[in-house]
C-alpha positions as CSV (number, residue, x, y, z in Angstrom):
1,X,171.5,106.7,78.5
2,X,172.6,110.5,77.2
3,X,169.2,111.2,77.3
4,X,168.4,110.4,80.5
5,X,171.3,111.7,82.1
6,X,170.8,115.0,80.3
7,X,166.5,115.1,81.2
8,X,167.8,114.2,84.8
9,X,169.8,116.8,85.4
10,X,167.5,119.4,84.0
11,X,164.4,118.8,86.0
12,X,165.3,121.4,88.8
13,X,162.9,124.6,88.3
14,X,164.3,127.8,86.9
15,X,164.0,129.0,90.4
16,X,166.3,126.8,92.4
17,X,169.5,128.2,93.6
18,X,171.6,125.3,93.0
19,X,173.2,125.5,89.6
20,X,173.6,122.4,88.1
21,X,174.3,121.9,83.9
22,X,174.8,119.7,81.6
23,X,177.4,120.1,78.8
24,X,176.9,117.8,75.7
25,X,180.7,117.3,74.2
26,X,181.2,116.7,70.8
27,X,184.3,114.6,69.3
28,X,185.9,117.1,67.4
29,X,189.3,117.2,68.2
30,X,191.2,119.9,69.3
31,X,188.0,121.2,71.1
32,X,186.9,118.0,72.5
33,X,188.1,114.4,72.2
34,X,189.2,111.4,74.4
35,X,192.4,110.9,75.6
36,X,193.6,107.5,76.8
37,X,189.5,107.7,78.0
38,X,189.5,110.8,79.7
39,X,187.6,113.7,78.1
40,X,189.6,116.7,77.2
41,X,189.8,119.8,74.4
42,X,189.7,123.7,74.3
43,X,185.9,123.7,74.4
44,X,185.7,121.5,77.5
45,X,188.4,123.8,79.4
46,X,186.7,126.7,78.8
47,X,182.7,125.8,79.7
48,X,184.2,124.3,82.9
49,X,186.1,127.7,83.6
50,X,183.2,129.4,82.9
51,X,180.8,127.1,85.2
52,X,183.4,127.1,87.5
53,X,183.4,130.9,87.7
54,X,179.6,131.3,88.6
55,X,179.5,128.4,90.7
56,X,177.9,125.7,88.7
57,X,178.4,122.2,88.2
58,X,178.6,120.4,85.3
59,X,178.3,117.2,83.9
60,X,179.8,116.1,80.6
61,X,178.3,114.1,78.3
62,X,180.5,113.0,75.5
63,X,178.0,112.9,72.4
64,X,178.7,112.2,68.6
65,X,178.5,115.7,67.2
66,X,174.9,115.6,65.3
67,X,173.3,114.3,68.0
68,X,174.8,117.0,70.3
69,X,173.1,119.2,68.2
70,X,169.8,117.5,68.4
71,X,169.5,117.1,72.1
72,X,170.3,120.8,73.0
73,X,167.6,121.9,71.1
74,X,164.7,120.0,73.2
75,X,167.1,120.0,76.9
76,X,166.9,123.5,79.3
77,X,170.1,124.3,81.1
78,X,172.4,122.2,78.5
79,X,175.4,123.4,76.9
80,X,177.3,122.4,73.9
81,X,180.9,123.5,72.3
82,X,181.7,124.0,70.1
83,X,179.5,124.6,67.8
84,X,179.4,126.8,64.4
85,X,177.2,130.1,65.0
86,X,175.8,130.5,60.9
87,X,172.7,132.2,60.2
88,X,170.9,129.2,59.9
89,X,171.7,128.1,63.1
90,X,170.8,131.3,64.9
91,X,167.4,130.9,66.2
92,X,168.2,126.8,66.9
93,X,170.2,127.7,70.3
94,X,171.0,130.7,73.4
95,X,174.1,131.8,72.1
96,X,176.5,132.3,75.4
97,X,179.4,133.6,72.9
98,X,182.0,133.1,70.5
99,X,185.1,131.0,72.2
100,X,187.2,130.9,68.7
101,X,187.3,131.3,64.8
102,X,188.0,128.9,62.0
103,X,189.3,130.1,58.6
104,X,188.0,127.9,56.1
105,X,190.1,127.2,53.2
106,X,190.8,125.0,50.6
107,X,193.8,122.2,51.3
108,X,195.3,120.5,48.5
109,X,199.1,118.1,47.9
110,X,201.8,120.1,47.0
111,X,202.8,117.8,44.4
112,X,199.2,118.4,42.6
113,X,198.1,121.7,41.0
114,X,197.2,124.3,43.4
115,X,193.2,124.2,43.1
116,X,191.2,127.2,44.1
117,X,186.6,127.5,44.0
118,X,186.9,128.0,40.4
119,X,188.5,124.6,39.5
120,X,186.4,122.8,42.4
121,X,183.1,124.6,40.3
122,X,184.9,123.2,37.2
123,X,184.4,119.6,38.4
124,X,187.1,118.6,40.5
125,X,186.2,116.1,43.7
126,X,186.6,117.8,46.9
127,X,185.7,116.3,50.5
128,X,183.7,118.0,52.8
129,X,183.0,117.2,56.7
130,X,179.3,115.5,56.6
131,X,176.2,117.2,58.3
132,X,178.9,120.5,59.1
133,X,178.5,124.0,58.2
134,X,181.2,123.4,55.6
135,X,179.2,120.7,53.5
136,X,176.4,123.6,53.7
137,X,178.6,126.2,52.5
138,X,179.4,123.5,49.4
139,X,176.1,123.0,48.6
140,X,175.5,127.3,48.8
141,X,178.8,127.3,46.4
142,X,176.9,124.5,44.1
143,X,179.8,122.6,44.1
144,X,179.6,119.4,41.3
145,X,181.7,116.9,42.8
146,X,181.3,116.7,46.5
147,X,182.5,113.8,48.9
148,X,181.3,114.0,52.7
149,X,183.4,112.0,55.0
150,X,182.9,111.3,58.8
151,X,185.6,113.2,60.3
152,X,187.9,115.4,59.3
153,X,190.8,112.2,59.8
154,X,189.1,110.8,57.0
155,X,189.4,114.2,55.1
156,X,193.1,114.3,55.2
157,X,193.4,110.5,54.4
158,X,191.5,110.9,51.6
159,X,193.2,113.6,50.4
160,X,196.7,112.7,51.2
161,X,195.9,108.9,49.2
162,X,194.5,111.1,46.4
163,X,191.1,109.7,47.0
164,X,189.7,113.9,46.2
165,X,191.5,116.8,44.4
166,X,191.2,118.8,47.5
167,X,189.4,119.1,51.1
168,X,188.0,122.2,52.6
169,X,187.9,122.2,56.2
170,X,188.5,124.6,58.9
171,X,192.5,125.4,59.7
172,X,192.8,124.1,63.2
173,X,190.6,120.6,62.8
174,X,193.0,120.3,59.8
175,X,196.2,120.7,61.3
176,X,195.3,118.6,64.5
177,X,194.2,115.9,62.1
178,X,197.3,115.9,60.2
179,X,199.2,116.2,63.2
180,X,197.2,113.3,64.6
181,X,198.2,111.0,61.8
182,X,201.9,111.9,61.6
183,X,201.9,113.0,58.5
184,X,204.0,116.0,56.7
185,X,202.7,119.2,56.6
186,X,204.8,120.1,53.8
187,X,202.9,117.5,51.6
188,X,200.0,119.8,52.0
189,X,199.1,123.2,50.6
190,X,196.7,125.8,51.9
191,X,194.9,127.3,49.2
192,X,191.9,129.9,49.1
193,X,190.0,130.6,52.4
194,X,186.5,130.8,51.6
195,X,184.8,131.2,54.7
196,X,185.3,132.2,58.5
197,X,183.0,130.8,60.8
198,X,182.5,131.8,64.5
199,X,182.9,128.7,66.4
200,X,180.9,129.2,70.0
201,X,179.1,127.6,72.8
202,X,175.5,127.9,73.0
203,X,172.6,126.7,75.3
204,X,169.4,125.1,74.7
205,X,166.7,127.5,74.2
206,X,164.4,127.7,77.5
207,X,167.5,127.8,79.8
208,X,167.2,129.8,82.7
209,X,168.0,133.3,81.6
210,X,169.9,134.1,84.7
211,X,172.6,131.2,84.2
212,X,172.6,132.4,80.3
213,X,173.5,135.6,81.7
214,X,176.3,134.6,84.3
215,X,177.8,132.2,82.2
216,X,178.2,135.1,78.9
217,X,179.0,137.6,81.9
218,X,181.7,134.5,82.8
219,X,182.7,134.1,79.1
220,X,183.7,138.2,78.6
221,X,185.5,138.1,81.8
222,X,187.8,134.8,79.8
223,X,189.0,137.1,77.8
224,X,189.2,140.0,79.3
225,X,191.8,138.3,81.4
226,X,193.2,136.5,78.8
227,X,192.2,132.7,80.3
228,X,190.1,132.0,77.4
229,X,193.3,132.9,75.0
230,X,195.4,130.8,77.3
231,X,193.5,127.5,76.7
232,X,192.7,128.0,73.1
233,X,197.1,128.2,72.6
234,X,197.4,125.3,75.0
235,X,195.7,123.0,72.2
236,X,197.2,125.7,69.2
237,X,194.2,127.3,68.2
238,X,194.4,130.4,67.1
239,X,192.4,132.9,69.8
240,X,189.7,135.0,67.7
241,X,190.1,138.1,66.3
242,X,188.3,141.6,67.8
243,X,186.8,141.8,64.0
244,X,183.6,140.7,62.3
245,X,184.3,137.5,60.3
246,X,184.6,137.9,56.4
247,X,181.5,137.2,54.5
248,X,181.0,133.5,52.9
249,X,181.0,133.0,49.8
């Protein structure tokens, strides 16, 4: 039914004035995720501010996150955010711009050993987000003992029943999660960051260039005026830095 929603909506030519999108959303709480069956999230906020800015409708789609991935890739005129801008994903999607930054780092229990990449390369278990850019980075730091895990509220329930010797994750997914299952952040300690990723919204390629170019012109207005900072804090993510991000591993 996705499908067909999304292929429906994309069928106008690139030449028609009406401006009408489709934005695949990804459960991946704080940027997207339903509450009490409404669809909300930082990522959400901020594509229909940026629609709303040009004069577009949109349509959201809530997808599980791979798939989101899959179907922008063969849709025109289909967003998705967030999504993790790494060089392999570069030529996959139109980026529109970054929207936030994740810190990557290495989580462990305070009332373990604090465990940096050297003991996770020395064979301790450490969980991962499956299909992410995180269980790609393990695999680039040829990590031994690697667990994937569905979401990142199965990371910290693994780690907090001392299922793994760590998690790596990205800081705000981490912090919702734990705040999500009421548990103590003191339990937890933040260890080495080993990564920053620049989390963005993208289009399929093919999209009309001239909505790809309203909707980034849309996008640098956001923070220019500060809206796009105002709805990453109203969901506690930190807004992005001016900077590059540091280099992976």
């Amino acid at each position: 039914m996705a499908l067909i929603l999304v292929l429906g909506l994309v069928s106008l030519p690139a030449s028609a004035q009406a401006c009408n999108l489709a934005f695949l959303a990804p459960e991946l709480p704080p940027y997207g995720f339903l509450d009490h069956g409404t669809n909300v999230g930082a990522a959400l906020d901020i594509v229909r501010e940026m629609a709303a800015r040009q004069g577009c409708n949109v349509t959201v789609t809530p997808v599980p996150r791979i798939r989101a991935q899959m179907l922008t890739q063969h849709a025109p005129n289909t967003i998705i955010a967030p999504v993790a801008r790494t060089p392999g994903r570069e030529d996959q999607f139109t980026w529109l711009g970054t929207i936030a930054r994740e810190t990557v780092s290495i989580y462990s229990l305070t009332s373990s050993p604090a465990m940096d990449l050297a003991g996770l390369k020395s064979g301790a278990t450490v969980a991962v987000l499956r299909n992410s850019a995180i269980e790609r980075l393990a695999e680039r730091l040829a990590l031994p003992n690697v667990v994937a895990a569905p979401d990142n509220t199965a990371l910290v329930r693994m780690l907090e029943a001392g299922r793994v010797d760590a998690i790596i994750s990205a800081r705000s997914l981490t912090v919702n999660a734990m705040r999500a299952e009421g548990m103590d952040p003191a339990r937890f300690r933040i260890g080495e960051d080993v990564a920053e990723f620049d989390v963005a919204a993208a289009m399929s390629n093919g999209s009309d260039p001239v909505v790809v170019r309203r909707l980034r012109d849309s996008l640098q207005d956001m923070k220019t005026d500060g809206s796009l900072q105002e709805a990453l804090l109203k969901y506690r993510i930190t807004p992005p830095p001016d900077k590059s991000p540091i280099a992976t591993q």
